[in-house]
C-alpha positions, 0 to 999 in steps of 0.5 A, spaced: 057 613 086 063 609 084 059 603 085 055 604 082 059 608 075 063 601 076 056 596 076 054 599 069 061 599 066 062 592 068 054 590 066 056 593 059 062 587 058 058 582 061 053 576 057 049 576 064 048 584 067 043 581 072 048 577 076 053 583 077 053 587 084 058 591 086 060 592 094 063 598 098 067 596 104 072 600 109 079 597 109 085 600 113 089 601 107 082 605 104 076 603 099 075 597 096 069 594 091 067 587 090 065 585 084 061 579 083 059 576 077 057 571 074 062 565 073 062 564 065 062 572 066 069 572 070 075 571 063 070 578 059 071 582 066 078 581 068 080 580 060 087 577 056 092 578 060 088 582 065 087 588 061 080 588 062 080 589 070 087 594 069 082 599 065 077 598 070 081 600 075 084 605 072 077 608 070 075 608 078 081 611 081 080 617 075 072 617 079 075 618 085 080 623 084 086 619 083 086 616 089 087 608 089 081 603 090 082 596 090 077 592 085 076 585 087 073 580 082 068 574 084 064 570 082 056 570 085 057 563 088 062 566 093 057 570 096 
């Protein structure tokens, strides 16, 4: 569910929604989401000073009842 909430938020900022998918894996320290988009879409997803990419997280650790979840930005050709 929070892949999915944080794909469509993401696709929302994004000049190429086709190009972003977003990733669930288990880490010892609790969830993480990757988040893979376009690489001229990287400056409007983690926006001036980072703010962007602080209210993503913001809004996805309120998904996920207050608990943290790391968020990690890259561009698809890191696939």
């Amino acid at each position: 569910m929070l892949e999915e909430a944080l794909a469509h938020l993401v696709r929302g900022i994004v000049d190429n929604p086709s190009d972003v998918f977003v990733s669930e894996r288990e880490q010892r320290r609790g969830k993480c989401l990757d988040v893979r988009v376009h690489p001229q879409d990287m400056g409007r997803v983690i926006g001036r000073a980072g703010r962007t990419a602080t209210a993503l997280r913001t809004v996805v650790t309120a998904l996920n009842e207050g608990r943290g979840v790391r968020i990690d930005f890259l561009d698809v050709a890191e696939r």
